[in-house]
Backbone as a printed PyTorch tensor [residue, N CA C, xyz], in Angstrom:
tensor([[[  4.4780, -48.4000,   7.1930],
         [  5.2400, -47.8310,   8.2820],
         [  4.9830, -48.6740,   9.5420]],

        [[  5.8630, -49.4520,  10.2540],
         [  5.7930, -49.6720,  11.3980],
         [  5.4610, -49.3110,  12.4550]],

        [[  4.5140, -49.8440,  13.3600],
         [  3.7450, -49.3500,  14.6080],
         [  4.6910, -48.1010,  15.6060]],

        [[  5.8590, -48.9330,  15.4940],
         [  6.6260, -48.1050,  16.6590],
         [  7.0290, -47.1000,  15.9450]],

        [[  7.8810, -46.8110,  14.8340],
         [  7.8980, -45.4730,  14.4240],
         [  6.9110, -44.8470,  14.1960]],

        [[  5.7150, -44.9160,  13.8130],
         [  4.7980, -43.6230,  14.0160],
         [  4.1710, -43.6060,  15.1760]],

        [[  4.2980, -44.0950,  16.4010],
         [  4.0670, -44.1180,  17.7380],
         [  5.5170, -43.1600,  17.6500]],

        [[  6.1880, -43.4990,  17.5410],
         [  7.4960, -42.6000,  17.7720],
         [  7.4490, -41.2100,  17.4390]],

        [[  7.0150, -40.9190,  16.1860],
         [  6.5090, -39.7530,  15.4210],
         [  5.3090, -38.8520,  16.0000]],

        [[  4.4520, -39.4990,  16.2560],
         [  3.3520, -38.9070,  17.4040],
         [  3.8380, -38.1020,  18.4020]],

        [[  4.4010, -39.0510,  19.3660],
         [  5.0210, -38.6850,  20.2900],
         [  5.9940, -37.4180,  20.3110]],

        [[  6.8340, -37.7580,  19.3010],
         [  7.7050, -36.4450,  18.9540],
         [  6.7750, -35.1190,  18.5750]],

        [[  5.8080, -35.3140,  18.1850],
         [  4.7030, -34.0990,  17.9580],
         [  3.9310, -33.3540,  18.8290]],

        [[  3.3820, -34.2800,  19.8140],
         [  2.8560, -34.2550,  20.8640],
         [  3.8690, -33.7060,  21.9510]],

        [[  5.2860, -33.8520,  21.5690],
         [  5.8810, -33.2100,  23.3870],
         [  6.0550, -31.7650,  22.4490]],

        [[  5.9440, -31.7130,  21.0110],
         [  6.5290, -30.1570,  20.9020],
         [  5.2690, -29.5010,  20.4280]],

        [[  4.2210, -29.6650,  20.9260],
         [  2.5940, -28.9510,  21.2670],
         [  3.1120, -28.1800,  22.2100]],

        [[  2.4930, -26.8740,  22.2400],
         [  2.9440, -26.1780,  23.2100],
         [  1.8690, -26.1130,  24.7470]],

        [[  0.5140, -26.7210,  24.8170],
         [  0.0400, -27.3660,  25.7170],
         [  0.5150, -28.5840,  26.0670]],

        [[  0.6280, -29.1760,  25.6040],
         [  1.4810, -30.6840,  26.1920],
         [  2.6380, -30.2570,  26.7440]],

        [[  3.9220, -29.7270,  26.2780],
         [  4.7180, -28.8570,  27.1750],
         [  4.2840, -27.8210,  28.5240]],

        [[  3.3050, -27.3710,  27.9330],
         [  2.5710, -26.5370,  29.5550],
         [  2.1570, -27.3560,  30.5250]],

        [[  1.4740, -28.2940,  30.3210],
         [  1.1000, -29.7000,  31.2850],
         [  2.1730, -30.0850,  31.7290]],

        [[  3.5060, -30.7020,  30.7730],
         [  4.7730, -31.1000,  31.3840],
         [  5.5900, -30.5280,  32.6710]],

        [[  4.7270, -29.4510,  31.9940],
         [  5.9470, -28.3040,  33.4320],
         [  5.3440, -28.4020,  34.9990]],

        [[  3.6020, -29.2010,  34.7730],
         [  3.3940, -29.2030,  35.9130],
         [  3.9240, -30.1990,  36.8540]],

        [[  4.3820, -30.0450,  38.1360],
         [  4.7840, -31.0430,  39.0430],
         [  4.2640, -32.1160,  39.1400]],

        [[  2.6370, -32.4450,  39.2370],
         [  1.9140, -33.3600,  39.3170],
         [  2.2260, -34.5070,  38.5220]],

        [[  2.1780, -33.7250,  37.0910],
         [  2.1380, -34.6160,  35.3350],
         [  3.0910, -34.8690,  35.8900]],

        [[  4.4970, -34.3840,  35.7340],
         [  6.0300, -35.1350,  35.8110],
         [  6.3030, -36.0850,  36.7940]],

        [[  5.3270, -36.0700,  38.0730],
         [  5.9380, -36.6200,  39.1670],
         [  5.1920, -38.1660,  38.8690]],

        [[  3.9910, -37.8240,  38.3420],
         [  3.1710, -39.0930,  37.9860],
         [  3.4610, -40.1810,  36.6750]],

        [[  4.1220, -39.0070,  35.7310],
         [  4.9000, -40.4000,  34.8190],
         [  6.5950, -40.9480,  35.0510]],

        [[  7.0360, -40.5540,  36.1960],
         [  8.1740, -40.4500,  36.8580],
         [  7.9460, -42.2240,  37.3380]],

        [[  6.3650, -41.9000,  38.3010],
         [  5.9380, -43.1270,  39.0670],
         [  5.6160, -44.1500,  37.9270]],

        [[  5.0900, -43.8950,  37.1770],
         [  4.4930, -45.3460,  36.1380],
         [  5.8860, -45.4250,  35.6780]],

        [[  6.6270, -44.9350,  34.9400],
         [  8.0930, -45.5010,  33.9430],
         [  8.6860, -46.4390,  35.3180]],

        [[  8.8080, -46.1570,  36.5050],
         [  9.3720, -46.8480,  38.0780],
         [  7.9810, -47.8020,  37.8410]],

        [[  7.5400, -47.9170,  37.7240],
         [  6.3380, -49.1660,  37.6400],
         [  6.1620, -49.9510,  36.8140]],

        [[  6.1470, -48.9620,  36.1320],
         [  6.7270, -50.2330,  34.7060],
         [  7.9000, -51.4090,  34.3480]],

        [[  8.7020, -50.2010,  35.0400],
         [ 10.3550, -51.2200,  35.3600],
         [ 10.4800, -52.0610,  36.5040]],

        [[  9.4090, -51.6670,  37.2000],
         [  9.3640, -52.6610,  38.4840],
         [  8.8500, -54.2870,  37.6100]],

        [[  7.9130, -53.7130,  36.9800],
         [  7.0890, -55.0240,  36.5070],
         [  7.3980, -55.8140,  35.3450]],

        [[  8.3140, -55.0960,  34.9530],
         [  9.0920, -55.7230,  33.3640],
         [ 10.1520, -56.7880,  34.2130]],

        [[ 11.4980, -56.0490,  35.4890],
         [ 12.2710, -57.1140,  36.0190],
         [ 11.4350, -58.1630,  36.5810]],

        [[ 10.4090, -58.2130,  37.3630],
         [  9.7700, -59.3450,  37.6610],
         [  8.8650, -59.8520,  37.0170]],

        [[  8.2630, -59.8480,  35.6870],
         [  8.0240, -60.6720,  34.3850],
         [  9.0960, -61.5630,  34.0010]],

        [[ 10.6220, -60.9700,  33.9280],
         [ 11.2470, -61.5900,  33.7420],
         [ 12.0370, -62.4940,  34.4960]],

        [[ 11.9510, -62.3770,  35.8720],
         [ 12.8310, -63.1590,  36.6480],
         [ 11.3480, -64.4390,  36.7780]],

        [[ 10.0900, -64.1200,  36.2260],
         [  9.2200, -65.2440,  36.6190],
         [  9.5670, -66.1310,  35.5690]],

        [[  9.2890, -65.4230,  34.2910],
         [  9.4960, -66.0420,  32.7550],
         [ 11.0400, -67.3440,  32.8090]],

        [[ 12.1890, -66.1750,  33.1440],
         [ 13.1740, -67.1190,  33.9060],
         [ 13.1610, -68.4930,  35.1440]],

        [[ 12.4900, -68.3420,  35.7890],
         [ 12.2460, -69.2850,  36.8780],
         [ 11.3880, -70.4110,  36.0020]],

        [[ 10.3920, -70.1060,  35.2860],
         [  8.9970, -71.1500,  34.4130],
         [ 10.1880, -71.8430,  33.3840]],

        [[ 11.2890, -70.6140,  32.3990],
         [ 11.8160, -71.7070,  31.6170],
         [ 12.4640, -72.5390,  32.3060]],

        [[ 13.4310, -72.3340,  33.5700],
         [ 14.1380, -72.9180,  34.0180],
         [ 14.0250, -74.5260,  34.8760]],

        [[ 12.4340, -74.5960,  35.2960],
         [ 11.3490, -75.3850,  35.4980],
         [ 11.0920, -76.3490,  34.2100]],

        [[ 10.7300, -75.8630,  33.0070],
         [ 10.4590, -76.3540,  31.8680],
         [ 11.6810, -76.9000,  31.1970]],

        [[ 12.8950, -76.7410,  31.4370],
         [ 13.9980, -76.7630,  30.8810],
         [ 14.0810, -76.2320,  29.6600]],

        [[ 13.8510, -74.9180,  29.3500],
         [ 13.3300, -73.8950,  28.4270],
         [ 14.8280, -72.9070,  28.0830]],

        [[ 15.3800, -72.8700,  27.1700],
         [ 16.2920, -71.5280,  27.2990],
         [ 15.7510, -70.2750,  27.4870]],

        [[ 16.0770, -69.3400,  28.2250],
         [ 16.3040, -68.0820,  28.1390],
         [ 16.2720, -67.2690,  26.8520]],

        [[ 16.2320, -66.0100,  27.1230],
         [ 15.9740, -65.0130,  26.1970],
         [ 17.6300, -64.4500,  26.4750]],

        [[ 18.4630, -64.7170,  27.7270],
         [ 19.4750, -63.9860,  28.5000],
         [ 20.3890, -65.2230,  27.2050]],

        [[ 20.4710, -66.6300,  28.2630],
         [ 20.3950, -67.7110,  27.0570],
         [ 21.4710, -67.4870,  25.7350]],

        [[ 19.7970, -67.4420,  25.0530],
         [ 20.3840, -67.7480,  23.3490],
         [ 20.6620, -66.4040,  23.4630]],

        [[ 20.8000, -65.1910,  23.6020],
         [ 21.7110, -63.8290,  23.2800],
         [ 23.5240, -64.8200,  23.7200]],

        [[ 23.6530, -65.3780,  24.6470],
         [ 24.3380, -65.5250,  24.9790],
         [ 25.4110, -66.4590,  24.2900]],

        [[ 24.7870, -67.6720,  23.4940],
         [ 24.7910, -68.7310,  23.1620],
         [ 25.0600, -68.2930,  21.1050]],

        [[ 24.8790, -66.9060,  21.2640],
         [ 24.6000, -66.6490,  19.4530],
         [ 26.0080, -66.0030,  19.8450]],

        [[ 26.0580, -64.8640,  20.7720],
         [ 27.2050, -64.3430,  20.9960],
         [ 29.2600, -65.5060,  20.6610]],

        [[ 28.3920, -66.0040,  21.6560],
         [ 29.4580, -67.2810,  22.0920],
         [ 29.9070, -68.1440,  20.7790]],

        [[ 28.7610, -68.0780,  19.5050],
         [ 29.1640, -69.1700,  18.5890],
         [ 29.3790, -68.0690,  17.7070]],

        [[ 29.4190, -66.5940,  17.7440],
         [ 29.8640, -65.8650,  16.7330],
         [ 31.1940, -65.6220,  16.7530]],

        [[ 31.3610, -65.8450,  18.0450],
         [ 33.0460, -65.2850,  18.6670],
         [ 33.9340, -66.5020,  18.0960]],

        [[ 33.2100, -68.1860,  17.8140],
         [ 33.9600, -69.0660,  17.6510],
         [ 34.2080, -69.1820,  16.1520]],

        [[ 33.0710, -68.6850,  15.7300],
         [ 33.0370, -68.7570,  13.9070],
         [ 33.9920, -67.6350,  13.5150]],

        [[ 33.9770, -66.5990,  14.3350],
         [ 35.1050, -65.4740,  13.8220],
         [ 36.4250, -66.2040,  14.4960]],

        [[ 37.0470, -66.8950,  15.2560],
         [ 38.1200, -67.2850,  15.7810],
         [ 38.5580, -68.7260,  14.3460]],

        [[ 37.0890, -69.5700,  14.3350],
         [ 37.7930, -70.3770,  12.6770],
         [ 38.0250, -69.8390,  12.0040]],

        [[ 37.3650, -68.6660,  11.1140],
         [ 37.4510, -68.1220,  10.4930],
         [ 39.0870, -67.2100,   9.9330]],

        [[ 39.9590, -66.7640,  11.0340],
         [ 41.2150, -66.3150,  11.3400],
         [ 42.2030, -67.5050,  11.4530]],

        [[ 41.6160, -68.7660,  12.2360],
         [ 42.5320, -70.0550,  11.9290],
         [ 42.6570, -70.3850,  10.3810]],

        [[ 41.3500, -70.7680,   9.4290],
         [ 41.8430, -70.9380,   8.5080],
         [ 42.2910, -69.7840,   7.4490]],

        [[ 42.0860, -68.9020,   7.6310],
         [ 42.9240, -67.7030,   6.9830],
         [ 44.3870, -67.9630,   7.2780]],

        [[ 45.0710, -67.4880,   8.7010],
         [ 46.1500, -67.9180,   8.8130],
         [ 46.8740, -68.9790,   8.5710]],

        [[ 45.9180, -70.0370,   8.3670],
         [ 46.6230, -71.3200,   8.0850],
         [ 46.9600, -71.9280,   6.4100]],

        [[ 46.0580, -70.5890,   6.0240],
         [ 46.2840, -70.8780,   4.2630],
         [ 46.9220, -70.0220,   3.2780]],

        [[ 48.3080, -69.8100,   4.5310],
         [ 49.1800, -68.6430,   3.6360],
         [ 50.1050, -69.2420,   3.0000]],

        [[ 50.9970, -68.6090,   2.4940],
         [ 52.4360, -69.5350,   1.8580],
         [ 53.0190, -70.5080,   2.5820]]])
């Protein structure tokens, strides 16, 4: 079993504890993982705009990039793909 699904599974167990739900309801708990998930996302966009700046320095592709670049050559392989179909009718 993979890490993240039974991290996933946990988790799903753990919010339907009925103390872990009593904690949830407090203002404090909610307001404080409110702040880390906003902290976290603070620190994930600027990991990545650094990671971006170092490849871009290195002459490194992107992660933005090759999503971009797989996209772009799938769209062209499905566009041959319809040329020579169409082109090999009667």
């Amino acid at each position: 079993m993979p890490v993240r699904d039974f991290l996933t599974r946990q988790t799903v167990r753990w919010l339907q504890d009925p103390r872990v739900m009593a904690l949830m309801d407090d203002p404090r708990v909610s307001d404080g993982l409110v702040q880390a998930l906003r902290w976290r996302s603070r620190a994930q966009r600027a990991l990545e705009r650094r990671t971006e700046a170092l490849a871009g320095r290195l002459d490194l592709a992107t992660k933005k990039e090759v999503r971009e670049l797989r996209r772009t050559l799938r769209r062209l392989e499905n566009e041959l793909a319809r040329a020579r179909g169409e082109g090999s009718g009667p």
